[in-house]
C-alpha positions as CSV (number, residue, x, y, z in Angstrom):
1,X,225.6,207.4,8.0
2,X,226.3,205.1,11.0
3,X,227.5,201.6,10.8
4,X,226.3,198.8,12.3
5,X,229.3,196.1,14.2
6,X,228.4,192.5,13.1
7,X,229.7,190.5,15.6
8,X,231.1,186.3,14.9
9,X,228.9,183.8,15.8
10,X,230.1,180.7,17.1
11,X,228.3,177.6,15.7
12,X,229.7,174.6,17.7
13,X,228.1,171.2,17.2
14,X,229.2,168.5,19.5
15,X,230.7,165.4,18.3
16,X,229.7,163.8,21.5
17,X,226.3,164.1,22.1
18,X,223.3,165.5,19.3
19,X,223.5,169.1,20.4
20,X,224.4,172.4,18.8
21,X,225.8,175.7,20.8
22,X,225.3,179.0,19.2
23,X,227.1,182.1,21.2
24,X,226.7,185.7,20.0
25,X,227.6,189.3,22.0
26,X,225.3,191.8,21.0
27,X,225.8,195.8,21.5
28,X,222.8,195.9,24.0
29,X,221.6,195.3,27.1
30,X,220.3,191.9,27.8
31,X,216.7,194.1,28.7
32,X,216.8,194.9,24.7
33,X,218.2,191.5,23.6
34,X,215.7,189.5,25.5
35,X,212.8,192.1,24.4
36,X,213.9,191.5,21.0
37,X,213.1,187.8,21.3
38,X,209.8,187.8,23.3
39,X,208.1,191.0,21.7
40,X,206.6,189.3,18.5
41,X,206.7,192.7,15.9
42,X,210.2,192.8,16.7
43,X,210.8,189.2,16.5
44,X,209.4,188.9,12.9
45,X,211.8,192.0,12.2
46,X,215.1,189.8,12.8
47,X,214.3,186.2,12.9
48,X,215.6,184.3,10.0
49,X,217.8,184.6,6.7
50,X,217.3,187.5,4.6
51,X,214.6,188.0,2.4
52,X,212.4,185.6,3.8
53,X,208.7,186.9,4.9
54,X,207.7,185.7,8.7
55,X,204.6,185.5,10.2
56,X,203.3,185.2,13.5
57,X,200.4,182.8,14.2
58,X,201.1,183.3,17.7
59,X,204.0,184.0,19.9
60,X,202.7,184.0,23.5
61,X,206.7,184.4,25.4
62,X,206.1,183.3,28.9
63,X,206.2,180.3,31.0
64,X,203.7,177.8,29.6
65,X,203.0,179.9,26.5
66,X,203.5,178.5,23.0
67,X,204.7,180.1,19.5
68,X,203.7,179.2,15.7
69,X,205.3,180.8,12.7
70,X,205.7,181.1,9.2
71,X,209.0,181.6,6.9
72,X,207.5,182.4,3.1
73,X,209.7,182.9,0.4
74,X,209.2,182.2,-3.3
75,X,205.9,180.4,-2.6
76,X,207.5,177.8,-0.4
77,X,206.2,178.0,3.2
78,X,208.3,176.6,6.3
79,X,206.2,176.6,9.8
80,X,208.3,176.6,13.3
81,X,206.3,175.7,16.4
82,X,207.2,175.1,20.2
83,X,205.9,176.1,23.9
84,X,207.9,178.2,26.5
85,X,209.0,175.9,29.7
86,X,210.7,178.4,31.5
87,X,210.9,182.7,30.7
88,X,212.7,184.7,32.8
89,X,213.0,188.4,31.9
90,X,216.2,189.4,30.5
91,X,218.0,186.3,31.4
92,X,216.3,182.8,30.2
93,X,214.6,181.4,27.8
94,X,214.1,177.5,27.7
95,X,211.5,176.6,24.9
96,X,211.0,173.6,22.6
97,X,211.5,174.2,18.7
98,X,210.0,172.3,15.9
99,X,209.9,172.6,11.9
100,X,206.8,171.2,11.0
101,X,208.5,169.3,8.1
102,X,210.3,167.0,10.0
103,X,207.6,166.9,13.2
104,X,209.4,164.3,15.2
105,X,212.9,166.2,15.5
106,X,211.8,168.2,18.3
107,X,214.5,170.2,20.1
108,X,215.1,171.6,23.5
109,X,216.8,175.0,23.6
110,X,218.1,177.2,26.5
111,X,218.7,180.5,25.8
112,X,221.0,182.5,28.3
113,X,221.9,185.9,28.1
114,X,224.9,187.1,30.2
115,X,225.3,190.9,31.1
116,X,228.8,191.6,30.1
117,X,228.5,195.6,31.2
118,X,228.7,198.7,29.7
119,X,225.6,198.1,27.3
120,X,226.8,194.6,25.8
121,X,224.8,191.1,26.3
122,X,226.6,187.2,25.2
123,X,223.6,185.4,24.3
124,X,224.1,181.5,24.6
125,X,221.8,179.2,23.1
126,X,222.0,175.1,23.4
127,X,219.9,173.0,21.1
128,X,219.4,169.3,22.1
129,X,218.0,166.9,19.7
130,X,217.0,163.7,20.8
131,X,219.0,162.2,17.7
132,X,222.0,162.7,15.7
133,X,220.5,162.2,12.5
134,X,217.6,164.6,13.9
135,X,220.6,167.4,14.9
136,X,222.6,166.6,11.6
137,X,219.5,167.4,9.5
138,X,218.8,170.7,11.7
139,X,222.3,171.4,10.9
140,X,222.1,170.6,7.2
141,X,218.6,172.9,6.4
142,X,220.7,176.2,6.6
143,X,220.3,176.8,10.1
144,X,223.8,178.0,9.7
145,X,222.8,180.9,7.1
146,X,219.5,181.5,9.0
147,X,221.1,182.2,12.3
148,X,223.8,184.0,10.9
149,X,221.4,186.6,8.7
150,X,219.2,186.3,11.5
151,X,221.6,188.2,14.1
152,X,222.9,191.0,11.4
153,X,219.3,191.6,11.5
154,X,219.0,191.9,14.8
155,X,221.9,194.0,15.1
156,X,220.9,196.3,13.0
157,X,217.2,196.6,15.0
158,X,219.2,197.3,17.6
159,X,221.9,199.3,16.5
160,X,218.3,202.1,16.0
161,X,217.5,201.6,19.4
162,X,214.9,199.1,19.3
């Protein structure tokens, strides 16, 4: 039996202005990390807390393309939609993010992801809201729980090779 290393996630949310700055290390190349986020099979595998169903309306990961999808789970539905700025393979990922229940708290996110050698990737991601109430409530729907799950998910896809 092998075990999967679940790394800490850092969760910082700054006092000063309505952002929040998630930084993770993954045991994988940035090629897997980044393929894990633009390859949507493998993104519905991970994204998320636990036992919620996801699908994918679309998920089109390049520069100008745009996502939709759908967390399920005990009848309740929660739809996330955005469109890809900026993609750059295995580095950069700039999108916008919206949950469709509170449509005009739109962020902007920049994911980074830093080679840190032998097989290991710090993945950096900066959320900006365009409010403080519009952050707090991000921070207040579980995004905490979500993107903590969500990465042991993803560690575990990657831990079998993705």
């Amino acid at each position: 039996m092998t075990s999967t290393t679940h790394r800490e996630t850092q969760i910082v949310v700054d006092p000063d202005v309505p952002l929040v700055r998630i930084v993770r290390e993954f045991d994988a190349p940035p090629e897997r990390v980044f393929r894990a986020h633009v390859d949507p099979e493998l993104f519905a595998q991970w994204t998320g807390p636990k036992g919620m169903d996801i699908r994918i309306d679309r998920h089109d990961c390049r520069t100008g393309g745009s996502y939709r999808y759908v967390m399920s789970q005990d009848g309740e539905d929660y739809a996330f939609n955005g469109v890809f700025h900026e993609v750059r393979a295995n580095e950069l990922i700039v999108q916008t993010f919206a949950f469709e229940g509170m449509p005009d708290d739109v962020a902007l996110e920049r994911l980074v992801l830093e080679d840190l050698g032998n097989g290991r990737t710090r993945l950096t991601s900066t959320s900006l809201v365009d409010s403080f109430e519009g952050r707090d409530g991000f921070v207040a729907s579980g995004m905490e729980v979500g993107v903590n799950e969500g990465y042991e998910k993803l560690d575990d896809l990657l831990a079998r090779g993705l």
